[in-house]
N, C-alpha and C positions, 0 to 999 in steps of 0.2 A: 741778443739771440740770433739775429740776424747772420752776423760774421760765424756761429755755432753750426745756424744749419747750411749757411755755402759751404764750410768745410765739410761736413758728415755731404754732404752732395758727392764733394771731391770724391771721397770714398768709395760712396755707391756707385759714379759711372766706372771706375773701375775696375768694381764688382760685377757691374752689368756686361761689364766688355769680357771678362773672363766666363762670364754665363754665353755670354753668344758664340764666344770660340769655343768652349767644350758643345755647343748647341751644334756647328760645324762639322766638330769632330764625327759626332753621332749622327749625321746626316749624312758624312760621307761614307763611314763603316759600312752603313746599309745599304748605298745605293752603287756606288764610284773606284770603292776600295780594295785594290788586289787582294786574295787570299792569304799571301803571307804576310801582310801590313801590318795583321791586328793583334799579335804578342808588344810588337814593339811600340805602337801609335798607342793602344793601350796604358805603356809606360809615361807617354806625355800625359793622355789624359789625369794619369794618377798624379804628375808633378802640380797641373794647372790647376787640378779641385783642392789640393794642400792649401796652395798660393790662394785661393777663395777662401779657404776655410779660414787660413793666419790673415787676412786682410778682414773677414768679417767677422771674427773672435778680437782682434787686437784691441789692445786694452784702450785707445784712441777713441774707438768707435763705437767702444761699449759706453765707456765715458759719455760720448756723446749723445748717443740713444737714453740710455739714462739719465741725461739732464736736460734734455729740451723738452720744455713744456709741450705738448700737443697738445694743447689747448688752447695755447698762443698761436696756433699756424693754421692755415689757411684748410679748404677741407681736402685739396689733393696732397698737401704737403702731412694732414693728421693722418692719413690713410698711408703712405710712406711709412711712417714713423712705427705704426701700428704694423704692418707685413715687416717690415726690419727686426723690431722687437721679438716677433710671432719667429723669423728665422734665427734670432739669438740664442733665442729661450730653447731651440732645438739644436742647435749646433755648440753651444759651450758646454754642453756635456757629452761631449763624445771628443775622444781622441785624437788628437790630428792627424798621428802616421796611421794611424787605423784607418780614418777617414778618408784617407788617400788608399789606404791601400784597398779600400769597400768600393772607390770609384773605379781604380783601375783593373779590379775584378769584373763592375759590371760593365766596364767599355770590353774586356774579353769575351765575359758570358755568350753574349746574343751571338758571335761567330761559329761556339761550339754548340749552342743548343739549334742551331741551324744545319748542322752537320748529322747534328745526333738526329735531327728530324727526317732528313732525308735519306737516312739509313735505317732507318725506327732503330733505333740504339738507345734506350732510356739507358740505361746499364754504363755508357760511356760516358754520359753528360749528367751522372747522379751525382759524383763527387763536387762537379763544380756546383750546378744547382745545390746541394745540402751547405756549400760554405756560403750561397748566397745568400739563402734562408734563415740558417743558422748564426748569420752576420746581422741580418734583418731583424730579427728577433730580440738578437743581443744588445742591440742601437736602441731599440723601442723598449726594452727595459730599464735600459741607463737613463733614456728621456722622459720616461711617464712618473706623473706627480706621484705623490700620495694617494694610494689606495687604485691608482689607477690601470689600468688592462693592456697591456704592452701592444693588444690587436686596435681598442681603440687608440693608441696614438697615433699608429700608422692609416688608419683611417679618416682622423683628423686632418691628416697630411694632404689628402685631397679634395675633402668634402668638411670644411671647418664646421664643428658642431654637430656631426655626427659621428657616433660612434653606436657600440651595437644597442646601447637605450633605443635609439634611434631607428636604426636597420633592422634588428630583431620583430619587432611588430608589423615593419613594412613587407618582410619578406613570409612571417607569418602570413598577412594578405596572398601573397601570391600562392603558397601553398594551398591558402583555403580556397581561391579564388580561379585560379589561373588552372591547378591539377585537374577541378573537375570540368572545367572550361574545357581541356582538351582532352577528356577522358571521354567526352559527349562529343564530339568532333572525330575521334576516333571510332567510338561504335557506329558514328553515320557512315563512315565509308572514308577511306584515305585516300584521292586522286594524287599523286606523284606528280607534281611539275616537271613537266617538259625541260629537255634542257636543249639550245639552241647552240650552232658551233659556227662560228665567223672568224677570220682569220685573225691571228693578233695586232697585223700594222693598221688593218681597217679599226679595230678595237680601241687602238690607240688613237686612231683621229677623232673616232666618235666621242672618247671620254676627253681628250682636249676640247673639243667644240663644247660637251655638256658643263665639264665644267666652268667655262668662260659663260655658257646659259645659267648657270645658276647665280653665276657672281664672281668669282673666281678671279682677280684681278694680274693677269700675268704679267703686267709690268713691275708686281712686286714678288711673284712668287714662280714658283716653277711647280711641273710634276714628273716625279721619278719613281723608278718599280725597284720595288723590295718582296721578297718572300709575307711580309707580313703589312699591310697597309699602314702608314700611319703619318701623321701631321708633326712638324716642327715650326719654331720658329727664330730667324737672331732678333729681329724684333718688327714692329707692323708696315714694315717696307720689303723685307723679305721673310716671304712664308713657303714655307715646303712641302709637298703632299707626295705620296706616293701610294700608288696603285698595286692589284695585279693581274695578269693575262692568265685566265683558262679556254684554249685554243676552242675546247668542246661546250665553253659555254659561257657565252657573252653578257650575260644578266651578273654575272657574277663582279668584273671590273664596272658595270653602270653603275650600279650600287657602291660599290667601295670607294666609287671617283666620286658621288653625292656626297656618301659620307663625310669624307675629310676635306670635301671642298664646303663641309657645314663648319667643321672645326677653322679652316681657312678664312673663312667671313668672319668668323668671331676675331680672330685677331688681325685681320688687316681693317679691321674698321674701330680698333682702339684708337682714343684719341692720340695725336702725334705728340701732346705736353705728358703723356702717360709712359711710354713707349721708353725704353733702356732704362726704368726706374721697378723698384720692387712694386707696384702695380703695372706695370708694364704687361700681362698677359692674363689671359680669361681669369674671373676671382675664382675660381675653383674647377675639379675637373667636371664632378656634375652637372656645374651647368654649361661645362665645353661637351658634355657628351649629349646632352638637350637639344645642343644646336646642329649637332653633325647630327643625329637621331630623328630631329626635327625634318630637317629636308631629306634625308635618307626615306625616312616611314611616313610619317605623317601629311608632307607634298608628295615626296617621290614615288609613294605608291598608290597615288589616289588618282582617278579618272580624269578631275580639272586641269592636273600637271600635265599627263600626258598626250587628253586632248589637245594641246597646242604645239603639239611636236614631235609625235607618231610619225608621221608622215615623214620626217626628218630621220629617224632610227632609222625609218625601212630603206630610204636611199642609202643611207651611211651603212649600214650591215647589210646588205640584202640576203645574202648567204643565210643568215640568223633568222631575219623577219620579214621580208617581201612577202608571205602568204601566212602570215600570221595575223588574224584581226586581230582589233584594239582590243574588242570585249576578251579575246582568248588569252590578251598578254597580260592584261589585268589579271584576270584569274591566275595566272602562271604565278607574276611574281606577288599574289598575295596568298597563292596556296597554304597550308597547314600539314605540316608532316613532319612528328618527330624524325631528328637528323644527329648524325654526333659533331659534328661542328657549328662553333659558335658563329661565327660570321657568316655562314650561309643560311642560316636558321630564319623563320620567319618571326613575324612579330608576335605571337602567341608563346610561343615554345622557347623565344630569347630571353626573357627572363627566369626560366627553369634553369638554363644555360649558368645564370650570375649564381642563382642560390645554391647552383652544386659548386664553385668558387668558395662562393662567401664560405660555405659548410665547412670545407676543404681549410681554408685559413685559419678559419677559428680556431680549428683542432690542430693546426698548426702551430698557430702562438699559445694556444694551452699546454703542450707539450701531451696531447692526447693521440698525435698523429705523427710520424716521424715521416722524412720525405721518399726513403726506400719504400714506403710500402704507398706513394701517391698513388702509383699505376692502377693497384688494387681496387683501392677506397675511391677512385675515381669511374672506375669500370662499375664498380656497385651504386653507386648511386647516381649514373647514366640509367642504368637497369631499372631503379625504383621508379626515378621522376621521370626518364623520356620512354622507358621500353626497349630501347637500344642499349648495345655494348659493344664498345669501339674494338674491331680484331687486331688494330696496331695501335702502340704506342704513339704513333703518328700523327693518327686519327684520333685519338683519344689524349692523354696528360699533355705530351709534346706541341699538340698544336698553336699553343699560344705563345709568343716570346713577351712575354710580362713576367713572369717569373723569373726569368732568366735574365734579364733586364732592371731588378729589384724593387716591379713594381706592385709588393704586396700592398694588399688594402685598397688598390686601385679597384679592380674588378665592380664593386658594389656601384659604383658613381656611375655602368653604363645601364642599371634599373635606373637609378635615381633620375640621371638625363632622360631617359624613358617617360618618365612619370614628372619631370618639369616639362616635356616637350607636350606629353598630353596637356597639361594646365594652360601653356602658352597659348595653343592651337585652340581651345574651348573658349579662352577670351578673347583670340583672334576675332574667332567667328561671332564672339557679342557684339564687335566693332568695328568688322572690315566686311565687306565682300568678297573673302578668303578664295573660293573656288573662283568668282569672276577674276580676281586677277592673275586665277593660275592659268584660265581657259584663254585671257587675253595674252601671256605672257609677260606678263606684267610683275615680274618678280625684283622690281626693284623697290614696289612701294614697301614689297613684305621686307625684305633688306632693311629699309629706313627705320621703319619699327622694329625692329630685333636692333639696331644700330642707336636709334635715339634710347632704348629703355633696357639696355644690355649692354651692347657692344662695347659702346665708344666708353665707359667706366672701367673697364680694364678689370683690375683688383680693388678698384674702391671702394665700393661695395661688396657686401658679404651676396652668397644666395638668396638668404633668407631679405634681404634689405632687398635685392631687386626685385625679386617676387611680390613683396607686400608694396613698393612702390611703383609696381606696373598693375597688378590683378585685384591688390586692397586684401591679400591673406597670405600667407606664407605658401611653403609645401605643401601641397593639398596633394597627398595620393590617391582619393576618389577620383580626381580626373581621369586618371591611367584605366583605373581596376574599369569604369564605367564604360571607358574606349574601345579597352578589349573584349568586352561584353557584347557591345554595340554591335561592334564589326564583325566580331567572329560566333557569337552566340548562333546556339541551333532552335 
């Protein structure tokens, strides 16, 4: 069996080298990439996900996944065996030239709904978006078992083991929990956070500096500005983050630079024997959105963190914050104020944000909602749960490039990260001295723990396996619902 799984190896690195050039690909489109690049770059990407697709279908490597014992193999080699399978089982039913032609759709998508965003254009970027969706849909129907929910497969896809059994109950919580949370927050009186305006190159050095403060290792990673923030990686020696600059308001890039330098610590700190294999990256997006959420909200907006480096903000921005006290910029960026954007949103009002998503999907893949009338069914149920209603498509359906992108069924995983980061941070504090090491700076011990009982397993582990093998219980969403209580309760 031996000589069985060095060959199926052979295969996989270069399966993984095709994953990290199309990884490439999508790093430079966003950040690097002239405008008229992306008809034609587009067209490789679509050749190179074929060439994945015929190299991880081929009848060699099916053979071989189905006949090597995982039981025989060691436990990083049964964890291998187990994500290969898990990508089999999704990908030999679905078409190849199709499959190719769904990638090199979505390597075009994100160019046009960027266009369409900054023209509020929903109307121009509808065609594309409905073949996204509609491509989405029809994938998740071909791959779901018996009896099964073409929404939960795609949900599966990010958060293994959950599907809406799952989500439905946890999002009921928030409705029951969260609505009246900030329905009592609103009759007390709504303060408006301030918004503070510092130039963007001063922006730029600060969130370099923060990031390298949080952890941020730039010997292996870089950071680059896109319209939309977000984290890649080819694998845990180069990892990529990108930011963005709002000239009128600085709080805006701190936070998004935490953010994805949360998602950025999770994979530069997989192990290096993990690293270009199918556990090579965070075991699921939940609990990669945990850890970006984690030090975004749970460090990054708490008084221990910034006690130790205030003083640093105000030299680096002074324009922003030189006559800002600490107590007023806490308040600032922990305000509560229904908003129509997800990513500026505080933490109360962010998960409203997910379950008009989730809402939105569901009736999607039921065929209850068609994508022409998203703008509508998106503005009303902004209306219901936040009180607002977006006056541009912009501001409202457009703002996200996830859908345009084909990442339905993602959305749900940044409550879930939410409600693991609460869990983490509640057992932190049963075992560390969580605020002394934020007050001393000392943000590498919190690193070694997230590193020792997360990190460094990659995909080995499921969520649920590291949850019950770091806290002693799985998913626990009381942690979340109790946080926000805590914190924000009147």
């Amino acid at each position: 069996m031996e000589e069985q799984w060095k060959e199926l190896r052979g295969y996989l690195d270069k399966a993984a080298s095709y994953q990290a050039a199309l990884a490439l690909f999508g790093w430079d489109a966003e950040t690097l990439a002239p405008p008229e690049s992306h008809e034609l770059t587009a067209r490789v990407v679509g050749v190179l996900a074929e060439e994945y697709f015929a190299l991880m279908t081929g009848e060699r490597v099916r053979e071989l996944a189905a006949s090597i014992d995982g039981e025989a193999l060691g436990t990083k080699e049964r964890a291998i065996l187990r994500r290969l399978r898990r990508e089999l089982d999704s990908l030999e039913k679905l078409p190849q030239k199709e499959y190719g032609a769904y990638q090199e759709l979505l390597a075009r998508s994100p160019s046009e709904w960027k266009k369409a965003k900054e023209k509020n254009d929903f109307a121009s970027f509808l065609p594309v978006l409905d073949e996204v969706i509609s491509t989405a849909r029809r994938f998740a129907s071909l791959r779901a078992k018996e009896g099964q929910a073409p929404y939960d497969v795609v949900l599966d896809d990010y958060e293994e083991g959950f599907g809406m059994a799952q989500l439905d109950p946890f999002f009921a919580q928030v409705r029951e929990r969260v609505v009246p949370l900030l329905r009592r927050r609103v009759e007390q009186g709504i303060v408006p956070a301030k918004k503070h305006a510092c130039p963007e190159d001063k922006q730029r050095e600060f969130s370099r500096w923060l990031a390298g403060y949080v952890g941020f290792d730039f010997s292996r990673g870089v950071i680059g500005e896109t319209e939309h923030p977000f984290t890649t990686n080819l694998h845990n020696h180069d990892v990529r983050i990108t930011t963005h600059y709002y000239e009128n308001d600085a709080a805006s890039a701190i936070f998004s630079t935490i953010h994805e330098t949360g998602h950025a610590i999770y994979e530069q700190q997989i192990a290096d024997d993990h690293t270009l294999t199918m556990i090579g990256g965070g075991t699921s997006m939940g609990m990669h959105e945990s850890q970006s959420r984690f030090f975004e909200n749970n460090l990054g907006r708490s008084r221990a963190f910034w006690s130790a480096i205030y003083e640093k903000l105000q030299r680096m921005l002074p324009e922003a914050y030189a006559d800002v006290p600490l107590d007023q910029f806490l308040s600032e960026i922990n305000a509560v104020e229904p908003s129509l954007i997800r990513t500026e949103a505080d933490e109360l009002t962010y998960p409203l944000h997910i379950l008009i998503r989730y809402e939105l999907e569901k009736d999607l893949f039921a065929g209850k909602l068609e994508t022409k009338d998203l703008p509508a069914a998106w503005n009303a149920k902004y209306r219901e749960l936040l009180g607002v209603e977006p006056q541009t498509d912009s501001e409202g359906v457009l703002q996200d490039t996830h859908w345009a992108s084909g990442l339905l069924g993602y959305f749900p995983s940044y409550a879930v990260g939410s409600a693991i980061a609460a869990q983490i941070e509640a057992y932190l504090r049963r075992t560390m001295d969580l605020d002394g090491a934020l007050r001393s700076g000392s943000l590498g011990s919190i690193r070694e723990f997230l590193r020792e009982h997360i990190h460094q397993y990659g995909g080995e582990r499921t969520t649920q396996e590291l949850l019950t093998a770091m806290t002693g219980e799985g998913f626990e969403p009381r942690y979340y619902f109790d946080y926000l209580e805590q914190k924000y309760g009147v």
